[in-house]
N, C-alpha and C positions, 0 to 999 in steps of 0.2 A: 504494500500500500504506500501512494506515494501523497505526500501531505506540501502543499505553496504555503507560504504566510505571506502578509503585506508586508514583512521586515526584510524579503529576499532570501530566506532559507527554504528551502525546501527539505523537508524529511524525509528516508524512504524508512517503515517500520516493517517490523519480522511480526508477523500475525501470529505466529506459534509461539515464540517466547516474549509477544508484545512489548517490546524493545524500539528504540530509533537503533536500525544497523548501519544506517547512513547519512550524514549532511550534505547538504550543497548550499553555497554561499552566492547569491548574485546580489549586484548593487541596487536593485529595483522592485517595487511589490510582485509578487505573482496575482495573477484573474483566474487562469485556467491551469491544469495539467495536461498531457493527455498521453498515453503507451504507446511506441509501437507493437506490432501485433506479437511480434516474438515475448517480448518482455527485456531487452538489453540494452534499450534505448526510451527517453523519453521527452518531452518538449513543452515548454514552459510559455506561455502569454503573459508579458511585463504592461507596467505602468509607461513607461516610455518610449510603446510601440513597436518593442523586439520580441523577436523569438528569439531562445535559444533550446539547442536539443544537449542531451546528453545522455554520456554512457554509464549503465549502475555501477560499474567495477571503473568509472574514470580518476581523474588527479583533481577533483574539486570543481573542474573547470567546464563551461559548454564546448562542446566541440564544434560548435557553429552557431551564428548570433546573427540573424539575418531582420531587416528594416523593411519589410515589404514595400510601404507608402514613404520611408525616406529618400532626401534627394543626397546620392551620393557626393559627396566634395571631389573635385579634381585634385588635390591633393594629399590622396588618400586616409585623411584624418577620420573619425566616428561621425553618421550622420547625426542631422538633428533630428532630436526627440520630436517623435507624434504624438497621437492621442492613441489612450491607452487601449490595448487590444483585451477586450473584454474578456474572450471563449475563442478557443483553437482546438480543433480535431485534426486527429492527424489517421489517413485512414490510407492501406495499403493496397497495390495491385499485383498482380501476377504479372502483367505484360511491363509492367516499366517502374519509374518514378512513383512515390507515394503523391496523396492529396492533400495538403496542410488547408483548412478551409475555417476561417476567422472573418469574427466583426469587430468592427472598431478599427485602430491603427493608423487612420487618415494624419495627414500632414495640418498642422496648424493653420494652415496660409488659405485651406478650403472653407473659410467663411461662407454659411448657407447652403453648405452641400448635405444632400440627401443619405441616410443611411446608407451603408453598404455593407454588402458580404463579401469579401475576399475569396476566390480560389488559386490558392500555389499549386501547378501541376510542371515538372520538369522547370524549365525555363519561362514557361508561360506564368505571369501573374497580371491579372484584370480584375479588380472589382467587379462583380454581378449587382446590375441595377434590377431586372426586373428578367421574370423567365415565365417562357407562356409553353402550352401542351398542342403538340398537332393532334386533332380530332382522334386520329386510333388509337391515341396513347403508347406509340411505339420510339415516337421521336420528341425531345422537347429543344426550345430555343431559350440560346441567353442574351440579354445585353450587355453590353462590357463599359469599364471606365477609359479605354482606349479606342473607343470611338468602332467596336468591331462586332459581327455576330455569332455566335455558334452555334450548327447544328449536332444535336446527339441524338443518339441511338442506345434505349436506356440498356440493350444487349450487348452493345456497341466493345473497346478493347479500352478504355477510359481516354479516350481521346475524339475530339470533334470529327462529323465526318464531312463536316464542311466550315470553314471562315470566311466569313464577308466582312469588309470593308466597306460601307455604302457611299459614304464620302471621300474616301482619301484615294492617295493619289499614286496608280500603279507603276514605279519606277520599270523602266525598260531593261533593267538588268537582272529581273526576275525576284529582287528583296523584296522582302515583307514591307505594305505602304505605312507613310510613317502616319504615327496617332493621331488620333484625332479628339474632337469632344467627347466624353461619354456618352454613351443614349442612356438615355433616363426611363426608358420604357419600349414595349416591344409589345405588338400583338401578330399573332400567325395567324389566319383566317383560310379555310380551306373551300375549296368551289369545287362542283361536280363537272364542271366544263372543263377545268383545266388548271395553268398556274393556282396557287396558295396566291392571299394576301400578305405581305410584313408591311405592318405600319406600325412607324419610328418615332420617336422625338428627340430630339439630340443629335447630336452625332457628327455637328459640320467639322471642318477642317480649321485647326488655326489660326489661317491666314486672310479666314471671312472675317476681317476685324468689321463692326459695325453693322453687320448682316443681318435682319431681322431675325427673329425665332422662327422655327421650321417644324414642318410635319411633315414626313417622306412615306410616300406610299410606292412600294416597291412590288410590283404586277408582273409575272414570268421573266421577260429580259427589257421592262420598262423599269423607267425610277421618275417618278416625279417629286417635285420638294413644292413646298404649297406654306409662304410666307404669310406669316401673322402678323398683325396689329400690335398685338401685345403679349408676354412670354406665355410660354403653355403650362396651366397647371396639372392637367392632366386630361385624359381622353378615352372615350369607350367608342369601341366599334359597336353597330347593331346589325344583328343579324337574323336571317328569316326563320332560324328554328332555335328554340332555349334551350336545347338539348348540346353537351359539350362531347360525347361521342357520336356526333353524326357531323357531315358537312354543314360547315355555317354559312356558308351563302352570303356576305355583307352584303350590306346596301348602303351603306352611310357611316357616317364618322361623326360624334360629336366631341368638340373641343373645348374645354375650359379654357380661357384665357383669364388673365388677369382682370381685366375690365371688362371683359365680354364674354357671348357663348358663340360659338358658331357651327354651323352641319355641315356636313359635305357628303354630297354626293360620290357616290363611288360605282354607280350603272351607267354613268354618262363618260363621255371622253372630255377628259380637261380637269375632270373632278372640279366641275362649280361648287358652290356653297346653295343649301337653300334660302330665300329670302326669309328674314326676318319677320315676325306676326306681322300684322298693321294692327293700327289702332282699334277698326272695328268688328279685329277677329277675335270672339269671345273668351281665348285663352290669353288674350292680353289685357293685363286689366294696369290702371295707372292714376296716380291721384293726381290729378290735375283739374284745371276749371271745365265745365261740359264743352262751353264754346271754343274751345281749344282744339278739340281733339277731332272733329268737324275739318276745322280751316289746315290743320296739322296734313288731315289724309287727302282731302284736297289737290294742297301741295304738292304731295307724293305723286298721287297718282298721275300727273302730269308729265312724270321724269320717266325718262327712259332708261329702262330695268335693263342693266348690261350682265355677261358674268356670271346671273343666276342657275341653279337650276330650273329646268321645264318644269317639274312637279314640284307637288305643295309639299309642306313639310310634316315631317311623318309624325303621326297621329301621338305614335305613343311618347313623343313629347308633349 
């Protein structure tokens, strides 16, 4: 039995002669412990954003102290301390590299970022923002903090059987494109015609300095990006059956934005938006003076309706 204190000791105790038969000293609280599967090895979640692993029969020391979310110095000094990494598992495979999978750990400097989960696999480490289920439950999708997607195969050899990039930019020399935003959300919607849905939030490239907020709908071998008003809080597809093991069929998209909501069509080409109620559609209701809202629609109804979708806007809003 292996015991963390917030002092940085770790104890491992003899269950049969209930003894401590070992110390380990590090300079930082412990949050989590967690075994490898043998029992020879074990890995520690600090207060300052590190892991480190160790051997039971070692010299005091971890034998590796890894910063997932720190930014390494060029002159190879200790990174800076993150926030502290809550809970770490550490979970092993027959085909290769274990899975080290933690929350918490983010860098200081990510003011207003959304939780996350961490997956360490080999040299891959991405934040998991959001992960959705293809209909038959055989494959699921993640979104990552480096702007990328993965597909898996829950049968699969613990590795993605596919990575996308939606935004970034495929160097000609065959590397891996460099990062990008995170996506902050993911949904895979499935059609009996043909292509899956993936619609994104997040995910541009670095170099759209000033670029509005985006919603990307990515259709077989199309990708459209669909510029908001104001950033996205978040969004749900609607789809023609509420059943999560059959084809979902979208039709539409609604988006929270900051100051607004908006719909979007997804049966049409261009993906409009639906117009917004008018005044004297009875699901809009509004405090205002009566003879306002009269000269209000008026008004409207005079301007030419660009952009929109053809159809009204779906009921079950």
């Amino acid at each position: 039995l292996v015991i963390g204190f917030e002092s940085g000791i770790v104890v491992m105790w003899d269950l049969k002669s209930k003894k401590a038969d070992y110390r380990y000293t590090y300079d930082e609280a412990i949050h989590s412990v967690a075994w490898h599967h043998e029992g020879k090895q074990f890995i520690c979640s600090h207060s300052d954003g590190t892991l480190t692993i160790w051997n039971i029969r070692g010299q005091g020391k971890p034998i590796q102290t890894i910063t997932p979310h720190g930014k390494q110095p060029k002159d190879g000094k200790k990174p800076e301390p993150c926030k502290p990494i809550l809970k770490v598992e550490y979970k092993t495979t027959r085909a290769g590299e274990p899975f080290m999978i933690l929350s918490g750990g983010l860098s200081y400097d990510t003011v207003g970022r959304r939780p996350c989960l961490t997956v360490m696999h080999g040299k891959s480490t991405a934040a998991i923002h959001s992960v959705a289920w293809h209909h038959e439950g055989k494959q699921f999708i993640c979104s990552h903090s480096d702007g990328t997607l993965t597909i898996w195969n829950i049968r699969g050899q613990g590795k993605p059987i596919q990575t996308i990039t939606p935004h970034g930019k495929q160097p000609k020399d065959g590397k891996k494109p460099e990062p990008c935003k995170p996506i902050l959300k993911v949904e895979y919607k499935t059609t009996r015609a043909g292509e899956p849905f993936m619609i994104l939030s997040g995910g541009l490239s670095y170099d759209t300095v000033g670029r509005r907020p985006c919603l990307t709908v990515m259709h077989g071998k199309s990708t459209a990006v669909l510029e908001m008003d104001y950033p996205i809080v978040d969004f749900l597809t609607l789809c023609e059956t509420p059943y999560p093991n059959d084809f979902q069929e979208p039709y539409a998209v609604v988006v929270l934005l900051e100051k607004d909501l908006v719909v979007i069509d997804l049966a049409q080409n261009g993906y409009p938006i639906f117009e917004n109620p008018t005044a004297d559609d009875p699901r809009y209701v509004a405090d205002c003076p009566v003879d306002l809202i009269p000269a209000l629609y008026s008004v409207g109804s005079r301007q030419k309706r660009q952009g929109y979708s053809k159809k009204a806007l779906p009921h079950c809003l």
